[in-house]
C-alpha positions as CSV (number, residue, x, y, z in Angstrom):
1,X,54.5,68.7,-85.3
2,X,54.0,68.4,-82.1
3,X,57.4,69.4,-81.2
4,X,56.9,72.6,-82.6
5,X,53.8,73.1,-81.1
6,X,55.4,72.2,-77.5
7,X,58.8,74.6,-78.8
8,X,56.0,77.7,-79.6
9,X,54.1,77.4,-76.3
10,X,57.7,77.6,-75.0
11,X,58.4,80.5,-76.7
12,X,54.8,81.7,-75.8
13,X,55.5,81.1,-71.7
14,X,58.6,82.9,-72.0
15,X,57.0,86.2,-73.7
16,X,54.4,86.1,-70.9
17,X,57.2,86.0,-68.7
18,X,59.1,88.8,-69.8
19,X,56.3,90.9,-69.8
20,X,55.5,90.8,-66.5
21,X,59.7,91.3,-65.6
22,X,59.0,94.5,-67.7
23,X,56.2,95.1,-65.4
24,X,57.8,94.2,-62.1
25,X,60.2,97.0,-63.1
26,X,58.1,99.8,-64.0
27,X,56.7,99.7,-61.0
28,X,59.4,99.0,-59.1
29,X,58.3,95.8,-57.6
30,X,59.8,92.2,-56.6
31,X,59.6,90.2,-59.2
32,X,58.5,86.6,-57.8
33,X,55.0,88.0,-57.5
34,X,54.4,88.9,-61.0
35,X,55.7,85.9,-62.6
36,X,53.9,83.3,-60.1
37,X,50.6,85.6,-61.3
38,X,51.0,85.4,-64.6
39,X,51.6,81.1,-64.1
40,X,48.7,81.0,-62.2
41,X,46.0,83.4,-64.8
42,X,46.8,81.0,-67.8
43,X,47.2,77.0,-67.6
44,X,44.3,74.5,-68.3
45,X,41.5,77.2,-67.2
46,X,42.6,79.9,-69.4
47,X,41.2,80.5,-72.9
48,X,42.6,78.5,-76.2
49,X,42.2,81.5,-78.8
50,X,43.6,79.3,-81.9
51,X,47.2,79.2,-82.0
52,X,47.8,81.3,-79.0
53,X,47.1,78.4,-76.9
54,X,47.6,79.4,-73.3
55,X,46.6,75.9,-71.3
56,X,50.0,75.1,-71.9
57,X,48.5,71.5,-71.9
58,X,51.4,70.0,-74.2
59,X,54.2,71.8,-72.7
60,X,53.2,71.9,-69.1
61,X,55.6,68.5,-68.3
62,X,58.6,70.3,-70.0
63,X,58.1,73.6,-68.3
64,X,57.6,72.3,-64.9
65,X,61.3,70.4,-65.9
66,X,62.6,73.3,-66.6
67,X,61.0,75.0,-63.2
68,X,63.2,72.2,-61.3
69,X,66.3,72.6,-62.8
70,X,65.3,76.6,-61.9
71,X,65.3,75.6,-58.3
72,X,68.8,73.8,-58.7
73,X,70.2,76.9,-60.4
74,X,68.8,79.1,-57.7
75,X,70.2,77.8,-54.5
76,X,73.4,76.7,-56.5
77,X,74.4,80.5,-56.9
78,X,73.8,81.5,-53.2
79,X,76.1,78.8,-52.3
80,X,78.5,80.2,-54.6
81,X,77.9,83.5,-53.1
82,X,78.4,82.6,-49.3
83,X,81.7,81.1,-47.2
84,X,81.5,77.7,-46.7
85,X,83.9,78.3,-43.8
86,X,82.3,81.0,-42.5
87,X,79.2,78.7,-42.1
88,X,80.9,75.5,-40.9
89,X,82.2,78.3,-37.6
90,X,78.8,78.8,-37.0
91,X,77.5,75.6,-36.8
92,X,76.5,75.7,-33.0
93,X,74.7,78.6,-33.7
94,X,72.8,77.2,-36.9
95,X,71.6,74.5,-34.7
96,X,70.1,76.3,-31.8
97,X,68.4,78.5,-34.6
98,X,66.9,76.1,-36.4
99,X,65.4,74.0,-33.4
100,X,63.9,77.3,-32.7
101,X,62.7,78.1,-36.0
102,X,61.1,75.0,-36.1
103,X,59.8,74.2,-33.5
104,X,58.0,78.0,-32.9
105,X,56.4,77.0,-36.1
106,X,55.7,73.8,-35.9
107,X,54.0,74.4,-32.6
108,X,52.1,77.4,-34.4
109,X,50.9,74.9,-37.1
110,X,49.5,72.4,-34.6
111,X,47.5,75.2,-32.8
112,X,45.9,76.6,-35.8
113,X,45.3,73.2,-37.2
114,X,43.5,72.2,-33.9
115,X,41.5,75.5,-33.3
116,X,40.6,75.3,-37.2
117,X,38.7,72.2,-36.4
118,X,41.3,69.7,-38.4
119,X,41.0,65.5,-37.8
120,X,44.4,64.8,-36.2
121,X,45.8,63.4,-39.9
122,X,44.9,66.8,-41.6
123,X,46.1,68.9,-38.3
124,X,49.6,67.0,-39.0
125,X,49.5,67.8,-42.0
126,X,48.7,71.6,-42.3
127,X,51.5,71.9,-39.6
128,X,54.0,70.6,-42.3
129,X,52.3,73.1,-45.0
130,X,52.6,75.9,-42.6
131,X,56.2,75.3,-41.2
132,X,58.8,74.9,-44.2
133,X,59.6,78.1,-46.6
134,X,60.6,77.8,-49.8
135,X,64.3,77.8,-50.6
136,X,63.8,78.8,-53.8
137,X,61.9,82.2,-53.1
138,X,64.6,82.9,-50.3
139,X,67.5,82.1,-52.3
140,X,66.0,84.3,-54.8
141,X,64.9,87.0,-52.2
142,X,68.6,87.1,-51.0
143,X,70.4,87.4,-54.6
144,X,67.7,90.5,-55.5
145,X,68.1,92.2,-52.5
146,X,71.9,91.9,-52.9
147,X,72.0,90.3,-49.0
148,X,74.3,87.5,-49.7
149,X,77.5,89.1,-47.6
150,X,74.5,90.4,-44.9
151,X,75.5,89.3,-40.9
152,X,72.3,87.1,-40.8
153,X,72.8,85.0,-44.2
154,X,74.6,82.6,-42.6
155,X,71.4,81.9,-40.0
156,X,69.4,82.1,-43.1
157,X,70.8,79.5,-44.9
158,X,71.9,77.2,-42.1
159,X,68.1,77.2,-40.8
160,X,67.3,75.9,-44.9
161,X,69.3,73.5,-44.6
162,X,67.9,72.3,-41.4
163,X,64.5,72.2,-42.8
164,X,65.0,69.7,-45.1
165,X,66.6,67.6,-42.0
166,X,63.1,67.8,-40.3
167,X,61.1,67.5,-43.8
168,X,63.5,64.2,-44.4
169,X,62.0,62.8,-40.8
170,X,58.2,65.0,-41.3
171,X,57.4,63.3,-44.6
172,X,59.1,59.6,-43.4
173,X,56.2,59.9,-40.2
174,X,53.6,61.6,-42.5
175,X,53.4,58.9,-45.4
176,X,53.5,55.9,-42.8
177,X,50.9,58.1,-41.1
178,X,48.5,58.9,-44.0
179,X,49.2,56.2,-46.6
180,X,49.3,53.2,-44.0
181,X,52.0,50.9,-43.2
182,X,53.4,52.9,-39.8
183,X,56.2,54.5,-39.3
184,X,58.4,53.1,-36.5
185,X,61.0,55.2,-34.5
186,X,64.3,53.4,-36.1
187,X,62.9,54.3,-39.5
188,X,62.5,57.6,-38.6
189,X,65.8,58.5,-36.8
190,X,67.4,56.6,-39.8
191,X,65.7,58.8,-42.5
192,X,66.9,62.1,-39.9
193,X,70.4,60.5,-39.5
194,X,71.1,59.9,-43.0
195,X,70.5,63.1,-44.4
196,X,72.0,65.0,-41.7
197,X,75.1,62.4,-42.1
198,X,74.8,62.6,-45.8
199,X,75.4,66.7,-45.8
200,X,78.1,66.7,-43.4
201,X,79.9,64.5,-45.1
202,X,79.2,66.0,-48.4
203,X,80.9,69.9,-46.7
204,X,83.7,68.1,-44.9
205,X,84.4,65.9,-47.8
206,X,84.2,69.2,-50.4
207,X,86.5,71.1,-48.2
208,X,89.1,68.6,-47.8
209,X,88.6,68.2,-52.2
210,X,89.4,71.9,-52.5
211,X,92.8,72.2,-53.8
212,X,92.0,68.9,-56.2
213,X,89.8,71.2,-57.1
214,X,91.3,74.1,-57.8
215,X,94.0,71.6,-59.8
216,X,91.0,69.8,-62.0
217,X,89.0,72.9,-62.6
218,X,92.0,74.6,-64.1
219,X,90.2,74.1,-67.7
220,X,90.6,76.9,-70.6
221,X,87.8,75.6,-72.4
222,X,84.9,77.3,-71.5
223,X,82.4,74.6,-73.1
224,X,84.4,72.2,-71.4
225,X,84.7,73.6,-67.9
226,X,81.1,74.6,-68.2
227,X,80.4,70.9,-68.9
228,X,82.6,69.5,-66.0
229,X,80.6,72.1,-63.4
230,X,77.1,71.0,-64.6
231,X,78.0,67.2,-64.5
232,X,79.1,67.8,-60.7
233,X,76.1,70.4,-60.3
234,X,73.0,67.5,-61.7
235,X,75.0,64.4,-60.1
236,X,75.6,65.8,-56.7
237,X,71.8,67.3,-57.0
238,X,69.9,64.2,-58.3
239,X,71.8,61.6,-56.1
240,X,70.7,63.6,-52.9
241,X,66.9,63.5,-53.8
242,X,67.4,59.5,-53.9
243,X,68.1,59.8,-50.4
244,X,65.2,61.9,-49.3
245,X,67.5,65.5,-49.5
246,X,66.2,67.8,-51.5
247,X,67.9,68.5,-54.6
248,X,68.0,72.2,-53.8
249,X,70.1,71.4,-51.1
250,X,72.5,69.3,-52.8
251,X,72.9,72.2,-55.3
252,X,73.4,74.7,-52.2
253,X,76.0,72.3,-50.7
254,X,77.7,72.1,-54.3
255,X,77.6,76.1,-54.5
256,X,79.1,76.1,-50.7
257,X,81.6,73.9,-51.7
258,X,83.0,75.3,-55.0
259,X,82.5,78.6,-53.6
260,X,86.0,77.8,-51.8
261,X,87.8,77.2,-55.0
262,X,90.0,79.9,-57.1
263,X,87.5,79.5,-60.2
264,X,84.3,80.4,-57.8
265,X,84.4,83.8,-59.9
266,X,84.1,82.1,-62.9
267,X,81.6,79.7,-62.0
268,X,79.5,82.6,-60.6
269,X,80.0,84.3,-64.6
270,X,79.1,81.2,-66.2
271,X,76.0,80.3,-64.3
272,X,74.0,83.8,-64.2
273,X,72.0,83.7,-66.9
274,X,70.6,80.2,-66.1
275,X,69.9,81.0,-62.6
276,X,67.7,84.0,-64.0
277,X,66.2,82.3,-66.9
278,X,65.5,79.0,-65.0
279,X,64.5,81.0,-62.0
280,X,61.8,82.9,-63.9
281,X,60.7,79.5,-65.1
282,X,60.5,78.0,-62.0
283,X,58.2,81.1,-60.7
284,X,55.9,80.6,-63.8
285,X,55.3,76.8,-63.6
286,X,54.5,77.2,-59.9
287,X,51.5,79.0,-60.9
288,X,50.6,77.0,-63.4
289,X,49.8,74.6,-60.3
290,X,46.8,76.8,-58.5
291,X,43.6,77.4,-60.4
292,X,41.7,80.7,-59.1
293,X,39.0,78.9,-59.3
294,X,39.5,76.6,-57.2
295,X,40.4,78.7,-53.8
296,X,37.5,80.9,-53.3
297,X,35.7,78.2,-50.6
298,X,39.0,78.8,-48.6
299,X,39.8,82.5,-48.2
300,X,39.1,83.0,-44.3
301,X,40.8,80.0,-43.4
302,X,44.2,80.4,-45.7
303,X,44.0,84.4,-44.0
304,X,44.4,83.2,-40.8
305,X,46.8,81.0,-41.7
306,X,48.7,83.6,-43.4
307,X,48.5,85.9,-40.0
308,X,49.8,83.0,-37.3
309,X,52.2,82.2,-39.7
310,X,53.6,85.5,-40.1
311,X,53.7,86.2,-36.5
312,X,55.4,82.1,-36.1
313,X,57.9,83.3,-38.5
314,X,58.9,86.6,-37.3
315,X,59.2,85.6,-33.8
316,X,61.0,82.5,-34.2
317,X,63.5,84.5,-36.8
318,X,64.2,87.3,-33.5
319,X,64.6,84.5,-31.2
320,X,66.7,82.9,-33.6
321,X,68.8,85.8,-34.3
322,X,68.9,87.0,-31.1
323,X,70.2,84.3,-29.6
324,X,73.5,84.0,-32.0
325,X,73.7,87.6,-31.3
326,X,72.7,89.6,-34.1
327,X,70.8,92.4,-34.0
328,X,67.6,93.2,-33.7
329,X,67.1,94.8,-37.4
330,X,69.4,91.2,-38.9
331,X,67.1,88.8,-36.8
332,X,64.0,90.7,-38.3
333,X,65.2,90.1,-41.8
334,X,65.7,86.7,-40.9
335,X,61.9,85.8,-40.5
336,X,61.0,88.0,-43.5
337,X,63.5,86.3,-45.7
338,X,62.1,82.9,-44.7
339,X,58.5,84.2,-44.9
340,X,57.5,82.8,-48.6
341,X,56.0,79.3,-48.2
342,X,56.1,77.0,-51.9
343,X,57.0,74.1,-53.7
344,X,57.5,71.8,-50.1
345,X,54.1,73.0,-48.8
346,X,52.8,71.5,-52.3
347,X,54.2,68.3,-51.9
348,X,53.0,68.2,-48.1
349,X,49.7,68.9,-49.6
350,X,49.9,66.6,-52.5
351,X,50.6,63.6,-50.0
352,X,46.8,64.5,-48.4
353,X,45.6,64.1,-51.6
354,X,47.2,60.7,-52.0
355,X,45.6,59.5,-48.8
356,X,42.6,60.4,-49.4
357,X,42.4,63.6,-46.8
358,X,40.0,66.5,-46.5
359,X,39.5,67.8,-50.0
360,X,39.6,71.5,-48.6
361,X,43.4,70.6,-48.1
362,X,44.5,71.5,-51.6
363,X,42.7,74.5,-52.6
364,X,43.8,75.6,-48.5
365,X,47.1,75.2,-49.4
366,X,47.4,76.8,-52.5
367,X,45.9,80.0,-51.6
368,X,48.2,80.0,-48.5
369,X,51.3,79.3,-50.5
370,X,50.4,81.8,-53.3
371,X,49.3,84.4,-50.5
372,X,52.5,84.2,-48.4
373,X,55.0,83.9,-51.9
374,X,53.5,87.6,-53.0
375,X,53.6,88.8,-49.7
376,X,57.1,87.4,-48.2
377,X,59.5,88.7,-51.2
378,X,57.4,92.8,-50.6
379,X,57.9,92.1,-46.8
380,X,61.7,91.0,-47.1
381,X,62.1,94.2,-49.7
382,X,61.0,96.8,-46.9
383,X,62.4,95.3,-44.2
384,X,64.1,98.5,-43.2
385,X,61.1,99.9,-43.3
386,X,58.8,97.6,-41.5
387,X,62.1,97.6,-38.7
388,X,62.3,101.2,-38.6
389,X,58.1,101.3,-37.8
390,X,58.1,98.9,-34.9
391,X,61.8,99.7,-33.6
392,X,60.1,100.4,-30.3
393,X,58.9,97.2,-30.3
394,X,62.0,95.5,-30.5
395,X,64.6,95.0,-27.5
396,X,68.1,96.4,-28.0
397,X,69.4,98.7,-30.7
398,X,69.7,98.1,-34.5
């Protein structure tokens, strides 16, 4: 019984789901909004009108499951999407542009943290929430928008990737930080060194693998050669969260990798209707984790933390641009791509709650996140827009 009660409140999430995709298209709308809205309306605070149970109480473990595996499926398709090559040539310029992504933002976090009036624990800490995007809203943003083969992906998905480098050192001097037991220096450059270490080996490994590859993958059995690409997909994934890299990021450096092969075509067919179906999922269950309730104590403050971060995030995308020499309208999309903040903010936020911070942290950070999720995939959309307006603005020409 209580399978099927946890199968129909399945089926029930999905329908909801749907509905708002229907929506999204009428109106001609990104999609991410309406599906994170939808999450957040129903879940423990929403009504329980007899079987139409929408608190989602006994399903809410296996949707958030399947919201995880949405992630994984997400950034695995951009990798399959972009040149592996393409990005290892551009490595010098990845690195200058995500020490200046991060540390415009990081340096915007701090200030608004410390003219907000934050303790120096919860000032770290809203600097984490307010400097890493999501990677699951920008790979997401760049499938929808068809911006895969675009001159500033590379940047986009190189400064992602550097994130989690400086979220794999952030979190290691956060939780000696806030839950006690310090954090010394040689702890902390190991936890930077090993993921760095961990996905350079991974792409120069992968690279050299690629005609083993091509010779392995050569499988006619589609059941089959879908079960060999998922056992490589989950293992590669799963292992690099037990070394503090995300599993997003494992799936990206999987996509990146078979993205090289002769079967990256089929790969691509096979894997397009879990990315979208997973994806969805992954929206949904996200806000499942904000109550409405909860955030109205916390508007003015998660404003202006929209507002700094938007102007942190534009700027440090133009610079960052800019300086690899794209132009000014590619360096704009840059920041708006990488706008969305989401599921690391969370667990930045989750860790306050752990050590006993400010309680004004959580409800903070979810209005934040939701605000800047709705507003960075409309932004990204009308990009050309937004360029075009404040071309006059910008140095050089598009």
């Amino acid at each position: 019984m209580l399978m099927n009660h946890i199968i129909f409140e399945l089926g029930l999430a999905v329908a909801l789901i749907a509905v708002m995709g229907l929506l999204s298209a009428k109106f001609r709308l990104s999609i991410i909004p309406f599906y994170i809205i939808i999450g957040m309306l129903v879940g423990p605070h929403a009504p329980h009108l007899g079987i139409m149970d929408f608190r989602f109480i006994g399903s809410t473990a296996t949707i958030v499951f399947l919201g995880q595996l949405g992630v994984i499926f997400l950034l695995f398709y951009l990798g399959l999407e972009f040149s592996l090559g393409q990005l290892m040539k551009a490595g010098k310029a990845i690195v200058t542009g995500g020490t200046i992504y991060i540390a415009i933002n990081l340096a915007v976090g701090l200030l608004f943290g410390f003219f907000a009036g934050f303790p120096f624990k919860e000032l770290i800490l809203v600097a984490g929430i307010t400097t890493i995007s999501s990677s699951a809203i920008t790979a997401k943003i760049l499938v929808d928008l068809k911006r895969t083969a675009n001159s500033e992906t590379e940047m986009i998905l190189g400064i992602t990737m550097f994130e989690d480098i400086f979220l794999a050192v952030y979190i290691s001097i956060l939780s000696g930080l806030i839950l006690g037991g310090g954090s010394s220096g040689a702890a902390i450059a190991l936890s930077g060194s090993i993921a760095l270490g961990y996905m350079l080996l991974l792409l120069l490994a992968g690279r050299k693998f690629v005609p083993f590859l091509n010779r392995a993958l050569n499988i006619k059995s589609n059941e089959v050669f879908q079960l060999v690409i998922f056992s490589i997909l989950f293992l590669v994934a799963g292992f690099s969260e037990t070394i503090h890299v995300a599993e997003s990021i494992g799936a990206l450096l999987v996509g990146l990798i078979l993205a090289e092969t002769e079967h990256v075509k089929r790969i691509e067919h096979m894997i397009l209707p879990y990315r979208d179906f997973f994806g969805a999922m992954f929206f949904f269950s996200f806000g499942l984790t904000i109550d409405p309730m909860s955030l109205g104590g916390t508007v003015g403050l998660s404003v202006a933390a929209v507002l700094v971060t938007v102007l942190g995030v534009v700027t440090s995308g133009m610079i960052a641009g800019r300086s690899s020499g794209l132009s000014p309208k590619a360096s704009l999309n840059i920041g708006l791509t990488l706008l969305a903040r989401g599921e690391f903010s969370i667990i930045v936020a989750n860790l306050g709650k752990a050590g006993g911070l400010l309680a004004v942290i959580q409800p903070f950070a979810a209005l934040y996140v939701l605000i800047l999720a709705v507003l960075g995939p409309i932004l990204a959309k009308e990009s050309k827009a937004i360029f075009n307006g404040v071309s006059k603005l910008l140095p050089g020409k598009e």
